[in-house]
C-alpha positions as CSV (number, residue, x, y, z in Angstrom):
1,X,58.4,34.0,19.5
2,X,60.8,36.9,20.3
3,X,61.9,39.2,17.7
4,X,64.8,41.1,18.2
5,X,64.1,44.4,16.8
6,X,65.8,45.6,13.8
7,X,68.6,48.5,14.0
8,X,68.5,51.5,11.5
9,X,71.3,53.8,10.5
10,X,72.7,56.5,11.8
11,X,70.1,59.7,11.1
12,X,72.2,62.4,13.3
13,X,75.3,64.3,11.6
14,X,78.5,64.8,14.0
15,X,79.0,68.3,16.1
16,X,79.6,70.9,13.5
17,X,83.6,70.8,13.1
18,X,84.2,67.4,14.2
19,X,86.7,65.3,12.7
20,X,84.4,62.0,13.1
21,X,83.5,60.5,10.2
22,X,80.3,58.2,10.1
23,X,79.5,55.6,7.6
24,X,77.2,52.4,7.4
25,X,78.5,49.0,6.2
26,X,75.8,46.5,6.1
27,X,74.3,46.4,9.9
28,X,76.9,47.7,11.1
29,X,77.9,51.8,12.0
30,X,81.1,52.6,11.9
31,X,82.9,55.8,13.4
32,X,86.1,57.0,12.8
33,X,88.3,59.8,14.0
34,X,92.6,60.2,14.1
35,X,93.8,60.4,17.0
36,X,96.5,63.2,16.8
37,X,95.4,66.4,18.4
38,X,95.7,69.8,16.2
39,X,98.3,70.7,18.9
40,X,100.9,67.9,18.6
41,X,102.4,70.3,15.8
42,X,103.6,72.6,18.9
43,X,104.7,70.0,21.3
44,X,106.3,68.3,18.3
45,X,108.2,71.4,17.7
46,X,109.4,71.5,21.3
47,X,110.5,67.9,21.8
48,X,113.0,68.7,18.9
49,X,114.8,70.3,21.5
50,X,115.5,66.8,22.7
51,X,116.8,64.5,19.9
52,X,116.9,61.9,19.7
53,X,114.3,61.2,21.8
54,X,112.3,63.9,20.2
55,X,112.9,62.3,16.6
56,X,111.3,59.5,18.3
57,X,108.2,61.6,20.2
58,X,107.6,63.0,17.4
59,X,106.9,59.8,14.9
60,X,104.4,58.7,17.4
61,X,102.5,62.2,18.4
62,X,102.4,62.5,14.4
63,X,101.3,59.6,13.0
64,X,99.1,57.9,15.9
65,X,96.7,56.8,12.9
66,X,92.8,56.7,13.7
67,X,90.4,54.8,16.3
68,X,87.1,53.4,15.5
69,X,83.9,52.8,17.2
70,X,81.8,49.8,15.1
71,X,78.5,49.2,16.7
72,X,77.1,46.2,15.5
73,X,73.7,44.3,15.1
74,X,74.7,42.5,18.5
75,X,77.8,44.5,19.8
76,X,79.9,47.2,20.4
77,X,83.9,46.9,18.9
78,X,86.4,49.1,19.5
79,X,90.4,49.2,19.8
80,X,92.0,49.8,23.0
81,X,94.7,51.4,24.1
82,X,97.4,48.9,23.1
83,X,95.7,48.0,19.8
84,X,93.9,45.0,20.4
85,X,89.9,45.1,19.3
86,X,87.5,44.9,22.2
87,X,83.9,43.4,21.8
88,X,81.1,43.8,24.4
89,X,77.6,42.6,23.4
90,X,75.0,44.4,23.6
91,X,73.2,42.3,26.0
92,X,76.6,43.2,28.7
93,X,76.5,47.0,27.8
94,X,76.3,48.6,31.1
95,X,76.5,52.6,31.9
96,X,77.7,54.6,28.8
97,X,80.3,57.3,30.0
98,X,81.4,60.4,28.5
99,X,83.5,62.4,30.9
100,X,86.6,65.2,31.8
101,X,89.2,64.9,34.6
102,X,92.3,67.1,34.2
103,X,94.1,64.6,32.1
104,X,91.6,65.3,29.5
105,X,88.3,63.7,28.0
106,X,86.8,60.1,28.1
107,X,84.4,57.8,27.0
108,X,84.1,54.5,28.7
109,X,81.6,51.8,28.5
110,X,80.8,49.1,31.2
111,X,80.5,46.1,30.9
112,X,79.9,44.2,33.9
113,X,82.4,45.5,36.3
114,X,84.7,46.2,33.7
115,X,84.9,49.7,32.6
116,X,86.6,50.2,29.3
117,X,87.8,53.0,27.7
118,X,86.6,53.6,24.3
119,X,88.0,57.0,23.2
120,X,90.0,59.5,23.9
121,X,94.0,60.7,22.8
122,X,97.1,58.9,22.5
123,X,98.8,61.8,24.2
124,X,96.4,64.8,24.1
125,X,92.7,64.1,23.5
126,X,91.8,63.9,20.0
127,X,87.8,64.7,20.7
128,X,86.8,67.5,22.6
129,X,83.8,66.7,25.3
130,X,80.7,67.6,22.7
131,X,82.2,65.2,20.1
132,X,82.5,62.2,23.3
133,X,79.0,63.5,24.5
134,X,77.9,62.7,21.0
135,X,79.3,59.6,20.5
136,X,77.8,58.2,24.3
137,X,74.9,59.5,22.6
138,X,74.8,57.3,19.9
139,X,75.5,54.5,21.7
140,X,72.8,54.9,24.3
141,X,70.5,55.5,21.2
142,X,71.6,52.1,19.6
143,X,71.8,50.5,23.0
144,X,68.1,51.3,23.1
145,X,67.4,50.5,19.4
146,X,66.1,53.5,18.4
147,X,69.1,54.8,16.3
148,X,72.6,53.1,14.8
């Protein structure tokens, strides 16, 4: 008889000034960070130079809310880009992605020949690329069952 094994909790603390917050609820590991980036303030203060339009920049650079990462006893959830919740069990979990282009930094998951893209900011990026080399951390580790 197979016996999947069992999945502990997270043992490893977030990069030292990282706004992700890590908690356990049941058997599942749930982070959570906000997406607006420390330097929205600035832009914010520049698109004022625009109104309305900049009234309207602003209300969505400000209050972008947060994105989570659940990983699960049998899969990975996350929201993308538009909102909706995306689940990929962990038996489709391909490659595990953290990465920088100029537009900023990424973390995308495959599954199948779908890549997804799990984190990064609504306008700038809300991790930097230790906190998104972290998290593909954690998920490999949990992918492999040796950690969340």
């Amino acid at each position: 008889m197979l016996r999947r094994r069992r999945r502990q909790s997270v043992s490893v603390s977030p990069p030292r000034g990282s706004r992700i917050k890590v908690w356990t609820d049941g058997a599942r590991t749930v982070f959570r960070w906000p997406t607006a980036h420390r330097a929205n303030w600035v832009v914010t203060g520049l698109l004022w130079l625009l109104p309305p339009v900049g009234l309207f920049l602003t209300l969505l650079l400000l209050h972008p809310g947060d994105r989570s990462l659940v990983l699960g006893p049998d899969a990975l959830e996350f929201a993308t880009g538009t909102g909706a919740r995306q689940r990929v069990p962990l038996r489709e979990l391909g490659e595990v992605h953290a990465q920088t282009s100029l537009s900023g930094h990424f973390l995308t998951v495959d599954q199948g020949t779908t890549r997804h893209l799990v984190a990064t900011g609504d306008f700038l990026p809300a991790l930097d690329a230790e906190e998104l080399e972290w998290l593909a951390a954690q998920i490999e580790s949990w992918k492999q069952g040796e950690g969340a």
